[in-house]
PDBQT receptor file of N, H, CA, C and O in Angstrom, charges set to zero:
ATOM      1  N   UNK A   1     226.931-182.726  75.317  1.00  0.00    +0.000 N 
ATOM      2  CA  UNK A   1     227.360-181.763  76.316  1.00  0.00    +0.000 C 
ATOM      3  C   UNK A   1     226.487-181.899  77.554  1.00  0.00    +0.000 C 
ATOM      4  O   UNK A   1     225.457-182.568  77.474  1.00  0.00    +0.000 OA
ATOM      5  N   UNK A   2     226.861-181.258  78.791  1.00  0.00    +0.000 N 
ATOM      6  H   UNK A   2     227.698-180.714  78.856  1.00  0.00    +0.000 HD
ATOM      7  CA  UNK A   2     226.303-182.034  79.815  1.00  0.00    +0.000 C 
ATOM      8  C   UNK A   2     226.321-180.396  80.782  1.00  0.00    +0.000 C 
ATOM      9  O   UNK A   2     227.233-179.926  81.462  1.00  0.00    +0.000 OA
ATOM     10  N   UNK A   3     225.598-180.106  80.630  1.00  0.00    +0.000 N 
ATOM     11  H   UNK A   3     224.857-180.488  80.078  1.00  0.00    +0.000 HD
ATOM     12  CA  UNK A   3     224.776-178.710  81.518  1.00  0.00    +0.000 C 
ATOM     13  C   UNK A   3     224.748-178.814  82.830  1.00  0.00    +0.000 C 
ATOM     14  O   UNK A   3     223.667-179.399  82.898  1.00  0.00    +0.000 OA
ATOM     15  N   UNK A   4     225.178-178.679  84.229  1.00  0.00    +0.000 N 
ATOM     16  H   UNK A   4     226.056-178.203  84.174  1.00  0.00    +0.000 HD
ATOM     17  CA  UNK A   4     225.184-178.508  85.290  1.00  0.00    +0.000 C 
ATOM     18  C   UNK A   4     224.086-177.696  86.040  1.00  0.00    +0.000 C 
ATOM     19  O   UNK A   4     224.277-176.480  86.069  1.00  0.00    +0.000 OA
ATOM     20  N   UNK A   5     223.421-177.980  86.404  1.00  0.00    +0.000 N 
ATOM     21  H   UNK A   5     223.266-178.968  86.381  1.00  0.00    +0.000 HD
ATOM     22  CA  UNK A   5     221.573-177.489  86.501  1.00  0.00    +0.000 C 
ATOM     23  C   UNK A   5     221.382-176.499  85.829  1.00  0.00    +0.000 C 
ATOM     24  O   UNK A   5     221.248-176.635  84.613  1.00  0.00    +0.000 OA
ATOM     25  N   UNK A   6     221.300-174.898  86.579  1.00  0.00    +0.000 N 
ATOM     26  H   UNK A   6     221.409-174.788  87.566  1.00  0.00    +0.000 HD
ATOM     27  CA  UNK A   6     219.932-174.601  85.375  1.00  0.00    +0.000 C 
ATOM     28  C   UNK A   6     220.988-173.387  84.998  1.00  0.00    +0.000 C 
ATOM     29  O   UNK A   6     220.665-172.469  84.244  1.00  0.00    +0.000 OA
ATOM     30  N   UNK A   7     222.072-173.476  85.512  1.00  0.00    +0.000 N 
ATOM     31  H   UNK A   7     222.334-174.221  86.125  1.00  0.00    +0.000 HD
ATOM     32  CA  UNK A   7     222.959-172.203  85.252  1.00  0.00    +0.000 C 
ATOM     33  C   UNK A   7     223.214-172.211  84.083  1.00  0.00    +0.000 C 
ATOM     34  O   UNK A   7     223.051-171.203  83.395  1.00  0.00    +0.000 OA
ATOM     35  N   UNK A   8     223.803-173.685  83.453  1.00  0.00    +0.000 N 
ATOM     36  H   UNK A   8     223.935-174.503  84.012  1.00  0.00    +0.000 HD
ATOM     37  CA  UNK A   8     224.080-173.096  81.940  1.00  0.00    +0.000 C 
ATOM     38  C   UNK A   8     225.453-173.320  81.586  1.00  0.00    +0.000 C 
ATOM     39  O   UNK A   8     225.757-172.895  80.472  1.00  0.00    +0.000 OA
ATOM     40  N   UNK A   9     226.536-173.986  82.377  1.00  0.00    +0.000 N 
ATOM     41  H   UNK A   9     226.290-174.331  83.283  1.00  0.00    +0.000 HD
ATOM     42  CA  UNK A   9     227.765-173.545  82.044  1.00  0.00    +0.000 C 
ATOM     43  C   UNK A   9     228.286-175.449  81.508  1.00  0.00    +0.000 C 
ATOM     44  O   UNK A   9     228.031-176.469  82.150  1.00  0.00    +0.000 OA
ATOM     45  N   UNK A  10     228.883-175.370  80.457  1.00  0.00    +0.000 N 
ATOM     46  H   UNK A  10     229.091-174.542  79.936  1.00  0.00    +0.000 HD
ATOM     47  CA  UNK A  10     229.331-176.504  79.980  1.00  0.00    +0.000 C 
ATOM     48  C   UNK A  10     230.272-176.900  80.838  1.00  0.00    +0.000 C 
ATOM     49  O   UNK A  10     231.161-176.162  81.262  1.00  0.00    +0.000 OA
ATOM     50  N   UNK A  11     230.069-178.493  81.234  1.00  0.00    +0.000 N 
ATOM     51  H   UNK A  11     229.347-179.093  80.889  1.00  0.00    +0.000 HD
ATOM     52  CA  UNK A  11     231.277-179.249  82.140  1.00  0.00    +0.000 C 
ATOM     53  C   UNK A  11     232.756-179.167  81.526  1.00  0.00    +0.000 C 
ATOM     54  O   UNK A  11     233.067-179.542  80.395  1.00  0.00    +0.000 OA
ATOM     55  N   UNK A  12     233.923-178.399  82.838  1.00  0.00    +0.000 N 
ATOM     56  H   UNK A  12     233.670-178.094  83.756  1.00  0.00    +0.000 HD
ATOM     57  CA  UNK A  12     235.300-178.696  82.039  1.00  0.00    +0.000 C 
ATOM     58  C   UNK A  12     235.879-179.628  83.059  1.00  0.00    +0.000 C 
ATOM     59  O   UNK A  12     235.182-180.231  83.875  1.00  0.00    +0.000 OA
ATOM     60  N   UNK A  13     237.436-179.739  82.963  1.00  0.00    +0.000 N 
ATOM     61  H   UNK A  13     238.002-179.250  82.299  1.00  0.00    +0.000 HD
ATOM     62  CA  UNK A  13     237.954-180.216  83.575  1.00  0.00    +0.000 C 
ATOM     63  C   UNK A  13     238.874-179.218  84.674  1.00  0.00    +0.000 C 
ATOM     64  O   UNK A  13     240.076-179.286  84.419  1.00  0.00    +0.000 OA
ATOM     65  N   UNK A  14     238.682-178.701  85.339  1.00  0.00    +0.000 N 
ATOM     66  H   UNK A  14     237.706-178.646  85.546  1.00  0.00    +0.000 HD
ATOM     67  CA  UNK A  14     238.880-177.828  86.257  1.00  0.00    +0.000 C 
ATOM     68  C   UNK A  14     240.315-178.655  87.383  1.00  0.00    +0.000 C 
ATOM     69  O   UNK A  14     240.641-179.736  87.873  1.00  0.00    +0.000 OA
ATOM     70  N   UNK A  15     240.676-177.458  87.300  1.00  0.00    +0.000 N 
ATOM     71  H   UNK A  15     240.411-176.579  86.902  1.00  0.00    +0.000 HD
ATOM     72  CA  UNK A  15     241.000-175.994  87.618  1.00  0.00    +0.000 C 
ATOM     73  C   UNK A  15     241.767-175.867  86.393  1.00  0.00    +0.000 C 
ATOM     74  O   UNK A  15     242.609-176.728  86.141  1.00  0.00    +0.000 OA
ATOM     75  N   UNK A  16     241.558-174.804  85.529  1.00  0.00    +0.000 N 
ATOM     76  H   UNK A  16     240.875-174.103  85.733  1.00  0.00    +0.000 HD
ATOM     77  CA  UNK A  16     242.064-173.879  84.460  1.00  0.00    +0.000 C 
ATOM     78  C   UNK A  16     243.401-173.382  85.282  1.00  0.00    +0.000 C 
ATOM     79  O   UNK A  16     243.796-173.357  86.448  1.00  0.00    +0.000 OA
ATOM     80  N   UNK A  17     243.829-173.029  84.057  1.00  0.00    +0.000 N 
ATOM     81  H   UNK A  17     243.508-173.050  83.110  1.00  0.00    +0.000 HD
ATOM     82  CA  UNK A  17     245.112-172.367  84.421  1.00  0.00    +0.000 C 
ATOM     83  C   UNK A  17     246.290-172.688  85.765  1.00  0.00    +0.000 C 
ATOM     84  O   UNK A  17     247.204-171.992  86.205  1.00  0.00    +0.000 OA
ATOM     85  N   UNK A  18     245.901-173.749  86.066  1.00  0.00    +0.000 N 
ATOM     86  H   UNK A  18     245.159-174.315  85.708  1.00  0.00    +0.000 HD
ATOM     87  CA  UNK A  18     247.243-174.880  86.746  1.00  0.00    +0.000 C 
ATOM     88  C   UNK A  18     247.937-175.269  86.239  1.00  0.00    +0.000 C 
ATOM     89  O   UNK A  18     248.293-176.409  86.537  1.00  0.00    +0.000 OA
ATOM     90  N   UNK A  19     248.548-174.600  85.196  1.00  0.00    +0.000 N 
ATOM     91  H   UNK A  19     248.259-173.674  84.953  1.00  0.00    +0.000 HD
ATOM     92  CA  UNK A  19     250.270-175.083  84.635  1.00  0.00    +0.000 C 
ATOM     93  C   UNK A  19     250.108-176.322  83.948  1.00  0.00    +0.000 C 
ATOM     94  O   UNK A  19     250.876-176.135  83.004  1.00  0.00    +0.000 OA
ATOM     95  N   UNK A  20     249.522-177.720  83.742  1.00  0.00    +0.000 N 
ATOM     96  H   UNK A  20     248.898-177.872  84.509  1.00  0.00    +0.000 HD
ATOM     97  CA  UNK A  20     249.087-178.089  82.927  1.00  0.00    +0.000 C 
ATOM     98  C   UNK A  20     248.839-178.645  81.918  1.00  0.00    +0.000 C 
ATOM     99  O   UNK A  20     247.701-178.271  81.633  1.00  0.00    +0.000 OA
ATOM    100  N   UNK A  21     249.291-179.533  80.937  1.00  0.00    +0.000 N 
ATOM    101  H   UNK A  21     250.215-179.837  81.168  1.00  0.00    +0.000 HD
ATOM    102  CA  UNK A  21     248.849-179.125  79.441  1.00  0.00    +0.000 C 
ATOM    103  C   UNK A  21     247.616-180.086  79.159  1.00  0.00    +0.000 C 
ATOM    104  O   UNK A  21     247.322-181.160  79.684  1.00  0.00    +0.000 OA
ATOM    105  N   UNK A  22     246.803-179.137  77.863  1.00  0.00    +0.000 N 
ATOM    106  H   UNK A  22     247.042-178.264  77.436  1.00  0.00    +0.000 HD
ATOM    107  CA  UNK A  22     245.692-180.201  77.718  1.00  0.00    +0.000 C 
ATOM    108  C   UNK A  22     245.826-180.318  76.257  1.00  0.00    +0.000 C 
ATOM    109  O   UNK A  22     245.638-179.378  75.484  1.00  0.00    +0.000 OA
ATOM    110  N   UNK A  23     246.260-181.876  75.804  1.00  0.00    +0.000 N 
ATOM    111  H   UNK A  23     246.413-182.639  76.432  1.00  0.00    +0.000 HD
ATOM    112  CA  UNK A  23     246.160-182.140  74.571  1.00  0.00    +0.000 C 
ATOM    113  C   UNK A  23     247.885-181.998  74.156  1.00  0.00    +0.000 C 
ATOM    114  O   UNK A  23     248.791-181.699  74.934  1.00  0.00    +0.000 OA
ATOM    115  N   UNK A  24     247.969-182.236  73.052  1.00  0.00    +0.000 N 
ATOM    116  H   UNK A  24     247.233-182.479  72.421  1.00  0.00    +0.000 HD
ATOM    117  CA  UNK A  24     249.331-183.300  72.641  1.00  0.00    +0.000 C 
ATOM    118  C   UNK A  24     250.057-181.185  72.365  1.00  0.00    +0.000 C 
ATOM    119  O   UNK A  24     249.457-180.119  72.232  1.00  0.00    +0.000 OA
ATOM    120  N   UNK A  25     251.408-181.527  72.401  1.00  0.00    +0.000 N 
ATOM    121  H   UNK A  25     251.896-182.394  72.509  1.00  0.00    +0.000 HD
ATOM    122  CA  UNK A  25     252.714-180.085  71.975  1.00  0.00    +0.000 C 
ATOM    123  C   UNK A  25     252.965-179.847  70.605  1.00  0.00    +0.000 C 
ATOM    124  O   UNK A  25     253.780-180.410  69.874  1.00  0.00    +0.000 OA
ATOM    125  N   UNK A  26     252.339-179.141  70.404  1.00  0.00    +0.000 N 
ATOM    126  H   UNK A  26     251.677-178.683  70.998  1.00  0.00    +0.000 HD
ATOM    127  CA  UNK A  26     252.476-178.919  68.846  1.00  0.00    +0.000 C 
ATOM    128  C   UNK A  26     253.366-178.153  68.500  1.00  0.00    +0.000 C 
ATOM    129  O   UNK A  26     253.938-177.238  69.094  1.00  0.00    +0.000 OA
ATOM    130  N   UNK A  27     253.525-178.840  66.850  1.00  0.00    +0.000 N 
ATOM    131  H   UNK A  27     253.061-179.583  66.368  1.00  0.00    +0.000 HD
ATOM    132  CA  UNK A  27     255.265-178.405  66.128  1.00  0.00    +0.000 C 
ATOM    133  C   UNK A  27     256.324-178.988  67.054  1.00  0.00    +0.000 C 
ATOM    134  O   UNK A  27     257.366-178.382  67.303  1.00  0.00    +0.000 OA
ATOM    135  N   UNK A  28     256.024-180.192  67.559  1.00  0.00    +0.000 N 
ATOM    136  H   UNK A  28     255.177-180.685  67.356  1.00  0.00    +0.000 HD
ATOM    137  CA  UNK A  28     257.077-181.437  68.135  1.00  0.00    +0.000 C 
ATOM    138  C   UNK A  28     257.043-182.510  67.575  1.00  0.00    +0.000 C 
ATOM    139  O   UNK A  28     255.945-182.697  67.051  1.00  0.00    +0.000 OA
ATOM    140  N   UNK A  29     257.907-183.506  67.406  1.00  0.00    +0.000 N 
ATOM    141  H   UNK A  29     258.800-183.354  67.832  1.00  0.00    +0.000 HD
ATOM    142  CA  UNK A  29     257.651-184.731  66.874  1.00  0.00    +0.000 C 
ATOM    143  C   UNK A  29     258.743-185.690  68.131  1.00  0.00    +0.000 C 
ATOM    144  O   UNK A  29     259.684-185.252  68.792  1.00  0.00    +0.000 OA
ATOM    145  N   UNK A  30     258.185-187.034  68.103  1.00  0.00    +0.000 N 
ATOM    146  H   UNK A  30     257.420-187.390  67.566  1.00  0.00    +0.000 HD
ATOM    147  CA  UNK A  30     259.601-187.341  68.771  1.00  0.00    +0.000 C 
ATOM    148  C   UNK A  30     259.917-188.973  67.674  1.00  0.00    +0.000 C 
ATOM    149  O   UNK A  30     259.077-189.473  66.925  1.00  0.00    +0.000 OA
ATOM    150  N   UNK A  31     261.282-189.472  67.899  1.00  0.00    +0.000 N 
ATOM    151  H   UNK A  31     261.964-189.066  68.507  1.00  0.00    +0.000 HD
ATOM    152  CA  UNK A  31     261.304-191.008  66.961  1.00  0.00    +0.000 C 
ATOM    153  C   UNK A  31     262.527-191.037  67.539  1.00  0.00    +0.000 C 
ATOM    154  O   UNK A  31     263.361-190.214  67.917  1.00  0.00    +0.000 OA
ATOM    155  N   UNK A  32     262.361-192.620  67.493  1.00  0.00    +0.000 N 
ATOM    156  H   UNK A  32     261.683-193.288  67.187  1.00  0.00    +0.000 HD
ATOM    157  CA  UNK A  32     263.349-193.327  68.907  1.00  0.00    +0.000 C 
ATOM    158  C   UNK A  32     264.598-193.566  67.987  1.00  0.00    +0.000 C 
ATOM    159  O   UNK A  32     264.497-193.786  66.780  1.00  0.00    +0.000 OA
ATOM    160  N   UNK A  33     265.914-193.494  68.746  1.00  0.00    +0.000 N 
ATOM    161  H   UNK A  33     265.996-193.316  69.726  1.00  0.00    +0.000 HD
ATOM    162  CA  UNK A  33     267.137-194.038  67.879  1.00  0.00    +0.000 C 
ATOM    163  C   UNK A  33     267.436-195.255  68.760  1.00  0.00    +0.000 C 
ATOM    164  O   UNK A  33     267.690-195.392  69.957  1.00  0.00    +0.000 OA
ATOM    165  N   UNK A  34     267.287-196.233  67.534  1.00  0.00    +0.000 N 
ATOM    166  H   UNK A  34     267.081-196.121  66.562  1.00  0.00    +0.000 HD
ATOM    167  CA  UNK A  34     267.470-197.566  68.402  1.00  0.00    +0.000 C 
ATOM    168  C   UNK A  34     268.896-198.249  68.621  1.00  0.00    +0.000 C 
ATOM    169  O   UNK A  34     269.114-199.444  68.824  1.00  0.00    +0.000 OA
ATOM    170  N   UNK A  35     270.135-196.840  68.499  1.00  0.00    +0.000 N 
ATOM    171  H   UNK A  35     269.958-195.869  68.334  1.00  0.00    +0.000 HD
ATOM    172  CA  UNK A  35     271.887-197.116  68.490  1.00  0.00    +0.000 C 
ATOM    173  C   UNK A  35     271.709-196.562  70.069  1.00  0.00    +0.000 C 
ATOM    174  O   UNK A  35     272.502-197.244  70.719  1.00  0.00    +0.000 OA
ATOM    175  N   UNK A  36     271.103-195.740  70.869  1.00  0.00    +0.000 N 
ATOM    176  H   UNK A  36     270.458-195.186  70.341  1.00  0.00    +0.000 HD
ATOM    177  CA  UNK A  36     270.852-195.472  71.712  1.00  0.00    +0.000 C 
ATOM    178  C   UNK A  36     270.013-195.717  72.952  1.00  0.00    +0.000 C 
ATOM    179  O   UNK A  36     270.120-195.461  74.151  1.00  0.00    +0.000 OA
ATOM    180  N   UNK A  37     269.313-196.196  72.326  1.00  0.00    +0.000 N 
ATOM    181  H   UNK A  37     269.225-196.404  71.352  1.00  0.00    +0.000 HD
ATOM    182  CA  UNK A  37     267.771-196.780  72.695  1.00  0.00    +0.000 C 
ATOM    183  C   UNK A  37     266.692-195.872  73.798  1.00  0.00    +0.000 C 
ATOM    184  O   UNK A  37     266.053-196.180  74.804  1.00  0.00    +0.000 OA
ATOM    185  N   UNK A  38     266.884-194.623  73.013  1.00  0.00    +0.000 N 
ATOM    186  H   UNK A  38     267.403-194.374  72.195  1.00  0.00    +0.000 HD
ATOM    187  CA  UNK A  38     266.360-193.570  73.758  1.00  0.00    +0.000 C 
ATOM    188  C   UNK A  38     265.285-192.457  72.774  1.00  0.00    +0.000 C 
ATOM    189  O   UNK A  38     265.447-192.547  71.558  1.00  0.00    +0.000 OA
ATOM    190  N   UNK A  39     264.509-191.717  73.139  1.00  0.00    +0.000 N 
ATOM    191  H   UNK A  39     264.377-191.644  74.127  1.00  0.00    +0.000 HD
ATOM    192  CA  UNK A  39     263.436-190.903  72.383  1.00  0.00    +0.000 C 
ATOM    193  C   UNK A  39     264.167-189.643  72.318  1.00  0.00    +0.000 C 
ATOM    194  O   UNK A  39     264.677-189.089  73.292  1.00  0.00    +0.000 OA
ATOM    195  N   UNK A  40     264.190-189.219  71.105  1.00  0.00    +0.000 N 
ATOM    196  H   UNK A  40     263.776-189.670  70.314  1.00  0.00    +0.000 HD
ATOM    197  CA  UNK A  40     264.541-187.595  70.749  1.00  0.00    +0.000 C 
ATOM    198  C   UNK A  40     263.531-186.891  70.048  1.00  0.00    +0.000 C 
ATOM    199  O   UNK A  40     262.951-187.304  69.045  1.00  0.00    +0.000 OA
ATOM    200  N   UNK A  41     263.324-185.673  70.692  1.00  0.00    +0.000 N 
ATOM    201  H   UNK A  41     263.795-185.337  71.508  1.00  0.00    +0.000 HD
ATOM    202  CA  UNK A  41     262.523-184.495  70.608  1.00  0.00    +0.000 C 
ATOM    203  C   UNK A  41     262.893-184.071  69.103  1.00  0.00    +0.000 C 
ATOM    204  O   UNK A  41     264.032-184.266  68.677  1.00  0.00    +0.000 OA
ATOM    205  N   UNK A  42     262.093-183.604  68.473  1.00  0.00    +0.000 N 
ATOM    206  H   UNK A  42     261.168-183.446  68.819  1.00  0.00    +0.000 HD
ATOM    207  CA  UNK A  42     262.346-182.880  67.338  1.00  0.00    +0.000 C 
ATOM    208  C   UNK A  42     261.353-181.486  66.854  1.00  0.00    +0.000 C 
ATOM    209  O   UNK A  42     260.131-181.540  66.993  1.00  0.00    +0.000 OA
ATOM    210  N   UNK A  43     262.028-180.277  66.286  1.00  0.00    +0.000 N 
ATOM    211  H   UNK A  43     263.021-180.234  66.173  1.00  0.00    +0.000 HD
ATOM    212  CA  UNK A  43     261.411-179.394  66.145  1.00  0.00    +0.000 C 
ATOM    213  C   UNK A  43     260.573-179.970  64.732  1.00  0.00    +0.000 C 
ATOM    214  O   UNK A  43     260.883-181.067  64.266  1.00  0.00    +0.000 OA
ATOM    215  N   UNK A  44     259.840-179.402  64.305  1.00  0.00    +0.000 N 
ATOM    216  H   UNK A  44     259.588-178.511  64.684  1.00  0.00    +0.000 HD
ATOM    217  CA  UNK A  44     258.951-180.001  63.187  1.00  0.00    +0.000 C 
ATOM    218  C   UNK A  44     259.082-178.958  61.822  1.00  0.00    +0.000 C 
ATOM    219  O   UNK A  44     258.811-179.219  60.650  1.00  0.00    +0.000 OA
ATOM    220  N   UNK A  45     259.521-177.871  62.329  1.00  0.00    +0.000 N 
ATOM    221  H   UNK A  45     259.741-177.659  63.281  1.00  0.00    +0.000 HD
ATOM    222  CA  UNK A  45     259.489-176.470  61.225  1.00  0.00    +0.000 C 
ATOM    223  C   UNK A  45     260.876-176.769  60.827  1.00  0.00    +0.000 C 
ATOM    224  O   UNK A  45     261.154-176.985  59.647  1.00  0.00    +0.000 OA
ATOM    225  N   UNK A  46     261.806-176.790  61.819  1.00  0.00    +0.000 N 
ATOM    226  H   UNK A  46     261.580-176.615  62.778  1.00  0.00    +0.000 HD
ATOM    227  CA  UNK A  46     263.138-176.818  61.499  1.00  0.00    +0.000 C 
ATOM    228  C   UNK A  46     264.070-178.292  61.226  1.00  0.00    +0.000 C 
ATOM    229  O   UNK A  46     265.107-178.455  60.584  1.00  0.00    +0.000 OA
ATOM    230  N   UNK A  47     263.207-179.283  62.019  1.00  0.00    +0.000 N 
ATOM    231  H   UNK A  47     262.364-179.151  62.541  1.00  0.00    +0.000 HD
ATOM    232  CA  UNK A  47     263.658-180.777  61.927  1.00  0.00    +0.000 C 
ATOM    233  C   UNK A  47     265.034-181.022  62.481  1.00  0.00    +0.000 C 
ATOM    234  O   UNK A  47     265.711-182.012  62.206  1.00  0.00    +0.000 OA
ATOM    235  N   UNK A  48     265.533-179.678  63.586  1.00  0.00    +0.000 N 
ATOM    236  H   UNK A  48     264.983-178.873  63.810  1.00  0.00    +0.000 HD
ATOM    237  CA  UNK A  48     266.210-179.700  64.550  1.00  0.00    +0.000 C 
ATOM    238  C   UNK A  48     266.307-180.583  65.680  1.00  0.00    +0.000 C 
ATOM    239  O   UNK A  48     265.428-180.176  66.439  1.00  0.00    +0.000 OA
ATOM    240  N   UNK A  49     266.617-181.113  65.973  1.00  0.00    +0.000 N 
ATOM    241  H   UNK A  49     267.331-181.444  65.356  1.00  0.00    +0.000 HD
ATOM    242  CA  UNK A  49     267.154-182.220  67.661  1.00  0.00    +0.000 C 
ATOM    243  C   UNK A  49     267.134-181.502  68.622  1.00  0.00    +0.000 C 
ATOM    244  O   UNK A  49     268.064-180.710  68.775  1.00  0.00    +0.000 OA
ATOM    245  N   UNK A  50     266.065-181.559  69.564  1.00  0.00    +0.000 N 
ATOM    246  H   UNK A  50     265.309-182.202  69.440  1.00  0.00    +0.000 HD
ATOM    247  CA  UNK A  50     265.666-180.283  70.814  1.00  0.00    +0.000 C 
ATOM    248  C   UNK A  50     266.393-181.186  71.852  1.00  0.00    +0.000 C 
ATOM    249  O   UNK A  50     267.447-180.735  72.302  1.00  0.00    +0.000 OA
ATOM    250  N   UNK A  51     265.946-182.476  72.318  1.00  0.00    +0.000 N 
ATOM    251  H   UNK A  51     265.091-182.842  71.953  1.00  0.00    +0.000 HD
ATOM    252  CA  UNK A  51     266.133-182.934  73.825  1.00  0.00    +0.000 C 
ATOM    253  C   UNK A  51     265.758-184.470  73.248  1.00  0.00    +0.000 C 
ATOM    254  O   UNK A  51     265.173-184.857  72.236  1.00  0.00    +0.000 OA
ATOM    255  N   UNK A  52     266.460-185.240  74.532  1.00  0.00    +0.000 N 
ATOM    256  H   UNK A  52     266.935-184.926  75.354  1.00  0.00    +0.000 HD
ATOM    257  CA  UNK A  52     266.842-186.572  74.415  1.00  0.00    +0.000 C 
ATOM    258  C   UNK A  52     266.257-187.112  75.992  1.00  0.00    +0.000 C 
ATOM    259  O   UNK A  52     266.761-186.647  77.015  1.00  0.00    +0.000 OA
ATOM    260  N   UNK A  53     265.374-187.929  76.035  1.00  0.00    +0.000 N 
ATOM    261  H   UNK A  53     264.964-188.307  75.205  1.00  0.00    +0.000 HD
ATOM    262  CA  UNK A  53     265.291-188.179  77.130  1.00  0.00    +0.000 C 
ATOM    263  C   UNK A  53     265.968-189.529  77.619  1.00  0.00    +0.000 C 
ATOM    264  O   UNK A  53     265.905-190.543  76.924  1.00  0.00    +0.000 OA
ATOM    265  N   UNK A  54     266.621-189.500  78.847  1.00  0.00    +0.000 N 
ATOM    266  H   UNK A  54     266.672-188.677  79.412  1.00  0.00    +0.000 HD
ATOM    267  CA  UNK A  54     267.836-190.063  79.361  1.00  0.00    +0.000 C 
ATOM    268  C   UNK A  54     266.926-191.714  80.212  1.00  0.00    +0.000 C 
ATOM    269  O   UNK A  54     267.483-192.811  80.260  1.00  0.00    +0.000 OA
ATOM    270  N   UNK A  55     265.991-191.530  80.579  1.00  0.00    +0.000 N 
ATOM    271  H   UNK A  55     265.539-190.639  80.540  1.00  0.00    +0.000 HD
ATOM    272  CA  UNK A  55     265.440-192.928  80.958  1.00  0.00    +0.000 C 
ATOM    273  C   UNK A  55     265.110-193.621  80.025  1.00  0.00    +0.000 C 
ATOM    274  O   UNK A  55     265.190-194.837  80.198  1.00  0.00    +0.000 OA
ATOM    275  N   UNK A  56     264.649-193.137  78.777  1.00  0.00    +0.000 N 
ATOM    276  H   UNK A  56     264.584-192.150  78.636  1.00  0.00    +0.000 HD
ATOM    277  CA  UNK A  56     263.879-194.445  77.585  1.00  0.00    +0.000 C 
ATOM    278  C   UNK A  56     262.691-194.204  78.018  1.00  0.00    +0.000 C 
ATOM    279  O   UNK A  56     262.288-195.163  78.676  1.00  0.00    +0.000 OA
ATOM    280  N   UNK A  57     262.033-193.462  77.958  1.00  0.00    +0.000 N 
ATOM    281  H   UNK A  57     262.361-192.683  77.423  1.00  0.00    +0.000 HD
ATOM    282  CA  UNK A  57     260.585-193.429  78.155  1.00  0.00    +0.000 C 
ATOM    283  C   UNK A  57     260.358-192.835  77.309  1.00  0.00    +0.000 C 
ATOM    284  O   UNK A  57     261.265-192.191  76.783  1.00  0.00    +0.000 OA
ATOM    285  N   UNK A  58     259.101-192.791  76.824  1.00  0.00    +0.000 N 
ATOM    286  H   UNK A  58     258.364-193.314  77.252  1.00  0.00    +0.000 HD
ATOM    287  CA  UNK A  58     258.622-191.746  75.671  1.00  0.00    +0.000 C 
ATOM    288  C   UNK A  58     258.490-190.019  76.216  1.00  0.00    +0.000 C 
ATOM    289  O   UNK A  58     258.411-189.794  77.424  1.00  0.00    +0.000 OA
ATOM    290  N   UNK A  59     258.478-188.896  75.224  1.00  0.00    +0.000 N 
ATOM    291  H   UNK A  59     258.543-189.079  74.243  1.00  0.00    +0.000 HD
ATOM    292  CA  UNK A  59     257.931-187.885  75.700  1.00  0.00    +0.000 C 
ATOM    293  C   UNK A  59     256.017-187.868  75.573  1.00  0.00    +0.000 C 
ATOM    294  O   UNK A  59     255.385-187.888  74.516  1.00  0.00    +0.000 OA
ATOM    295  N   UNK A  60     255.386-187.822  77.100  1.00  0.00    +0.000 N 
ATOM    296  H   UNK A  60     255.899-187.805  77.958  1.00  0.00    +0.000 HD
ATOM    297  CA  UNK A  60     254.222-187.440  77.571  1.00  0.00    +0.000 C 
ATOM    298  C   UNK A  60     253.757-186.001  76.087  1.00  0.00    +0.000 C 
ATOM    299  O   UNK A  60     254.346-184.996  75.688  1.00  0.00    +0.000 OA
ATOM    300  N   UNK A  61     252.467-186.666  75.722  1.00  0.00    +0.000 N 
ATOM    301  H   UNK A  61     251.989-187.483  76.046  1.00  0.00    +0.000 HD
ATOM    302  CA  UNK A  61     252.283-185.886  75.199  1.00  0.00    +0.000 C 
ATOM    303  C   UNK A  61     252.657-184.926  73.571  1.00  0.00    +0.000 C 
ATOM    304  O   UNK A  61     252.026-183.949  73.166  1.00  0.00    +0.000 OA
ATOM    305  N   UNK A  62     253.939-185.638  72.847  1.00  0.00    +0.000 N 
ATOM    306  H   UNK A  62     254.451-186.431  73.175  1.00  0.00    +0.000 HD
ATOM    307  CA  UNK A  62     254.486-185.442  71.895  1.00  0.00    +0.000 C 
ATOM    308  C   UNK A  62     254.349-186.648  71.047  1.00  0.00    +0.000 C 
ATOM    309  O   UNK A  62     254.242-187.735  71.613  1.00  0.00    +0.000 OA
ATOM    310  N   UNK A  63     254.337-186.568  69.520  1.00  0.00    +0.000 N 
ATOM    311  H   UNK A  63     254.424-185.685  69.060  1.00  0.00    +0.000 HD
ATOM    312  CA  UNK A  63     253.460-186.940  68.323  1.00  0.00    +0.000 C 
ATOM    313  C   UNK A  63     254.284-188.024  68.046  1.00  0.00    +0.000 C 
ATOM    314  O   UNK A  63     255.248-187.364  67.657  1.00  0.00    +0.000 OA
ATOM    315  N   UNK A  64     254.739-189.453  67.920  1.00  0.00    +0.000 N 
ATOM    316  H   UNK A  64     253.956-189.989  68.236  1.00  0.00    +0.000 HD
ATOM    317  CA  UNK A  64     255.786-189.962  67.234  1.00  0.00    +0.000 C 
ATOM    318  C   UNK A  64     255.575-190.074  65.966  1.00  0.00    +0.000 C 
ATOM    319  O   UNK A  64     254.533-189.998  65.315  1.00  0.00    +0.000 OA
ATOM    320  N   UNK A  65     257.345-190.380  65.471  1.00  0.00    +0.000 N 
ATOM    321  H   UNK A  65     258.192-190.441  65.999  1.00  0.00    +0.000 HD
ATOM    322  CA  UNK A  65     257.115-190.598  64.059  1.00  0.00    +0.000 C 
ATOM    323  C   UNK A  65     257.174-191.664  63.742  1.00  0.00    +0.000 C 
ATOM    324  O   UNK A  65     257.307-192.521  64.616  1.00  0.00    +0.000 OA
ATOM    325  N   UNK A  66     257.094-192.054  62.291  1.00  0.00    +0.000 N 
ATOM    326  H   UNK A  66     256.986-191.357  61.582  1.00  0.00    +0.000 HD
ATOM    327  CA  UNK A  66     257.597-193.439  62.162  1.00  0.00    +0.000 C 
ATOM    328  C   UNK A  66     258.855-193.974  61.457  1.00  0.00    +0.000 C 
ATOM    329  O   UNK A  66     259.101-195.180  61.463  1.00  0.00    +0.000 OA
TER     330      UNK A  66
C-alpha cells in the first residue's frame, strides 16, 4: 500500500462515483454462439438470455464461459 505523505489516506483510483464500473458484473456470464458468430449475455441464477451484442465483440467486463 502506498501512503500519500503524512496524511494517511490509501492511494485509489479517483474520481469515485463517476458512473464507472470497477471490476468484472456479477451474476453475468457471457458464451459465444458460433451459428451467429456473436456474444450472448446470460443471467447466471436463472441461465436466462439477457442481450446479444450485434458487432461480435465481447461484453467489457463480463465472465465467459466455456
Amino acid at each position: 500500500m502506498f501512503l500519500s505523505g503524512e496524511e494517511g489516506f490509501v492511494a485509489t483510483n479517483p474520481p469515485k462515483g463517476d458512473g464507472h464500473r470497477n471490476g468484472e458484473v456479477r451474476q453475468r456470464s457471457q458464451v459465444f454462439n458460433p451459428k451467429t458468430d456473436q456474444w450472448v449475455k446470460r443471467d447466471t441464477k436463472s441461465g436466462q438470455f439477457m442481450d446479444v451484442k450485434q458487432d461480435g465483440e465481447k461484453f467489457k467486463g463480463v465472465r465467459r464461459e466455456k
